[in-house]
N, C-alpha and C positions, 0 to 999 in steps of 0.2 A: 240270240238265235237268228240264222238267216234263212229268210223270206224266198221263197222259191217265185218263179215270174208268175206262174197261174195263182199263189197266193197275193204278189201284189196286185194283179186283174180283178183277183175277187174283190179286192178293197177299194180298188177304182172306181167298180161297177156297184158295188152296197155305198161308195159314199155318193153317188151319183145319185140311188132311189132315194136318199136320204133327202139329196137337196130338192127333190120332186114334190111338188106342190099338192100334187093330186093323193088322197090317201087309197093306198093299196094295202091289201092282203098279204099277210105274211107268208102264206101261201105261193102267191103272184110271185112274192119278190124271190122268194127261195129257188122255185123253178125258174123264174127269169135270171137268176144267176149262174144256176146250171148252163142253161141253156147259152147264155156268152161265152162260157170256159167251152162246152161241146163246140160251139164256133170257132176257137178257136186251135182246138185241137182235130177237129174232124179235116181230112183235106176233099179238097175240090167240092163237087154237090155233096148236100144233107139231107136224108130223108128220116120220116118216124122214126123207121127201123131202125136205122144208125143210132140215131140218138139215144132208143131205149137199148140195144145194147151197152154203150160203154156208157151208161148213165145207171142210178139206182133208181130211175124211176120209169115206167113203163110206155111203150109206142104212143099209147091210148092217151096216157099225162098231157104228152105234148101237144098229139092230133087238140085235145082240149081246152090246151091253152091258148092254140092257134085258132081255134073257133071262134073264143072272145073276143 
């Protein structure tokens, strides 16, 4: 089966948390995966709103994860 580019980014990006020494949240890592594919599909500036539109999770998710 071939691999689409944003599926090999996801694999990039999960084996990168992998090699991560610090233990995160399954949570963490799922939105933080999201969140490098929206970077990379979003053009120019990013804001919440951008994000919770073409993402499945909400403005609020991300204002959230950006707090921590």
């Amino acid at each position: 089966m071939n691999k689409t580019a944003l599926d090999q980014y996801e694999e990039i990006v999960t084996d990168a948390l992998k090699s991560c020494p610090a233990k995160l949240r399954k949570s963490f890592k799922t939105a933080f995966i999201q969140l490098m594919i929206l970077y990379m599909v979003l053009p120019r500036k990013i804001n919440f709103t951008q994000m919770g539109c073409c993402s499945d999770n909400s403005e609020q998710r991300f204002l959230q994860l950006f707090e921590r």
